[in-house]
Every structure is written in C-alpha cells, then in structure tokens.
N, C-alpha and C positions, 0 to 999 in steps of 0.2 A: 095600450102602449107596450112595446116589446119592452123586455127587460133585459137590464145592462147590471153589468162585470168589471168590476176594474183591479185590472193586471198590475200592482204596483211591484216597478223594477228597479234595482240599483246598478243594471245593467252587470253583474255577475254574470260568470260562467255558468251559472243554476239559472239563469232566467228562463231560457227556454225551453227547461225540464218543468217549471214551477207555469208558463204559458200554456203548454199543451194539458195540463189539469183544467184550467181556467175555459180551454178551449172545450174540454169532454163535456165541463159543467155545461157550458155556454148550446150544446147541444142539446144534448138531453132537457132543455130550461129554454130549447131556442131563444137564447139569450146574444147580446151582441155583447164583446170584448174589448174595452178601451184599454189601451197600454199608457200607463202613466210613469214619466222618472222625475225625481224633484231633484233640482239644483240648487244645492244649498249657499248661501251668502258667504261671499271672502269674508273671513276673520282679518279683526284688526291690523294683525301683522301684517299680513299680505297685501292690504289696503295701505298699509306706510310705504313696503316697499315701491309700489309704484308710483307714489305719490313722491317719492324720492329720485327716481332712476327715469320715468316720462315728464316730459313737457306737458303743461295743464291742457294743451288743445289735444294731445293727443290721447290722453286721458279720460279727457270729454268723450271723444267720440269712442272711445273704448265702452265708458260705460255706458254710451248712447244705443251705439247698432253694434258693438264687438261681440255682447251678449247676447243681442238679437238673433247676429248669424252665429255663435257657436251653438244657440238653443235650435237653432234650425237646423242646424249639420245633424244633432245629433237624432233628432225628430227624423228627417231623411235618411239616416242611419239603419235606426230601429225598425223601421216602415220596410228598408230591401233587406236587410236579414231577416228580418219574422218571417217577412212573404215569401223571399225566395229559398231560405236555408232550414226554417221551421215550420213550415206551414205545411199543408194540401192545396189544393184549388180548393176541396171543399170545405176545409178550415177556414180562407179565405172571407168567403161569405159571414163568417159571424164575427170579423173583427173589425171594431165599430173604429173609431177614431183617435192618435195617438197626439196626446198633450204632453210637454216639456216644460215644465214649469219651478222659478225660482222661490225658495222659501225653505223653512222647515220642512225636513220631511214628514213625520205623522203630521204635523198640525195641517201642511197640504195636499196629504193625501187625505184626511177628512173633510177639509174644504171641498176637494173634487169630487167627493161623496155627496155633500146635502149639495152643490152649485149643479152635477149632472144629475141628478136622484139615481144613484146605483144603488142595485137593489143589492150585492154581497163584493167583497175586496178578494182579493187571491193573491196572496205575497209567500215569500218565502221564509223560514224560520229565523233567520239570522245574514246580516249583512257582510259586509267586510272589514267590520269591528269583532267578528269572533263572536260566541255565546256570551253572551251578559246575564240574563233570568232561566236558568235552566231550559236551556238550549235556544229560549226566545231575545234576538237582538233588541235593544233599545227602540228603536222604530218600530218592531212585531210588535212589542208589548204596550209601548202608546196607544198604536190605532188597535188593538186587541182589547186595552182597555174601555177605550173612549168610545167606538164606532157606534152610529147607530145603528147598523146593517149587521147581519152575518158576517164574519170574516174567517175563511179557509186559510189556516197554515201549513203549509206543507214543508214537511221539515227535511232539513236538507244536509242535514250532517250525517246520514244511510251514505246517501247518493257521493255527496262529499268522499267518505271514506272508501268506498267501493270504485268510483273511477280516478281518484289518487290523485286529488282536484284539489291546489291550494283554493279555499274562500275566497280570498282577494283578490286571485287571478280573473282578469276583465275579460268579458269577453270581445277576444281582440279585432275580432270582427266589427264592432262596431265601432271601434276608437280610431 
C-alpha cells in the first residue's frame, strides 16, 4: 500500500511553504499528500446571534447545506491554488486527496490520522494564535503530543520574519 502524508493547514500564508516540505517528503517516501483544514464549531455567542437576527427556517437550512457549500467552496479553493499557483505537474502526481472537515482541530487532525492510516503529519509551527509553547501553537503541540505517527514541524517564524509576513494574514487567494 503506498503511503500517505497529511498536510494539515489553517490556510495561512505559510501553508504553501509548509506543502512543498510535505511534497519533497512525499517523493523521496513516494508517498501521496492529503491536504487537510478543520473548521472549527461556532461558539455560543455567534450561535445566539443568529438565532436572534434569522428566521428558524432559514437557520435550518443554514445549518443544513450552508456548511456543506461553504465546506465545499473552500475544498475547491485549496485543490486550484495548490495545483495551479503551488505545485509542478510533477508535484501533482503525489497529491492524494483534499478533506475539509468540521470539529477540533488536533483532536481532527488525529482522527484523520487513524480514519485514512497516514503514515507522518506535516503542519506548521504555529497558527494564527501566535507562539503559545515555545514557538509551537496549541494545535502543534496537541497532535505533537498525542499522534501516533511521526509528525514534521516546520517552523515558521524564520520564514515569517524574513518575508515580513504578519502570521494571520490569510492566504487571500483562497478566501
């Protein structure tokens, strides 16, 4: 069975510095490359507010299919910018399948671990919460602790500082 890679992204401006690592691995290991992003659950608040300002039918179908297509948008997103603004043709070939998926993030990027059997994770050092554990974000440091796999961090506060790149700036190509 070939073995698989999972690219976990928050969609930062570092993602496709932190992809083309994942992709060297994925050759050398001819390994295939899943791109994963977790969407994380509306908190209470923002669950009042619309529970306040919509209509219950329109609500409904918000939580029904509104999530469905913004999970899709942004699945169809990732898939023409990796391919056409980060990739090769021959990087191409080793990028396996790309999931958008709601929940925690560590706790669902090690779901996606034992659910597909990926053999190593590729994430970035820190998200767009800043350093929290000595240069590892909250989410590094969960799946960092927990995984069962290997997991490459590739740290990104070099890169950060030398292309003069706020952390939380999106990358706006996909938004």
């Amino acid at each position: 069975m070939k073995k698989k890679i999972a690219f976990a992204t928050d969609l930062g401006v570092l993602g496709p510095y932190v992809l083309c690592h994942a992709l060297e691995i994925s050759k050398q290991f001819d390994a295939k490359v899943d791109i994963i992003h977790i969407i994380e659950p509306m908190g209470v608040f923002a669950e009042s507010i619309l529970d306040i300002f919509l209509p219950q039918e329109d609500l409904d179908h918000l939580r029904k299919e509104g999530v469905q297509d913004v999970m899709q948008t942004i699945k169809e997103r990732i898939s023409d910018t990796m391919t056409s603004e980060f990739t090769t043709d021959d990087d191409e070939s080793f990028l396996g399948e790309i999931s958008v998926v709601r929940g925690q993030p560590a706790e669902s990027i090690l779901q996606y671990v034992d659910d597909h059997h990926i053999d190593m994770v590729v994430m970035g050092t820190h998200g767009e919460h800043g350093e929290i554990m000595g240069g590892l974000g909250s989410v590094a440091s969960k799946v960092l602790q927990r995984s069962s796999v290997p997991v490459l961090m590739v740290p990104l506060s070099r890169v950060t500082n030398q292309l003069g790149v706020a952390r939380n700036e999106p990358l706006r190509r996909m938004l």
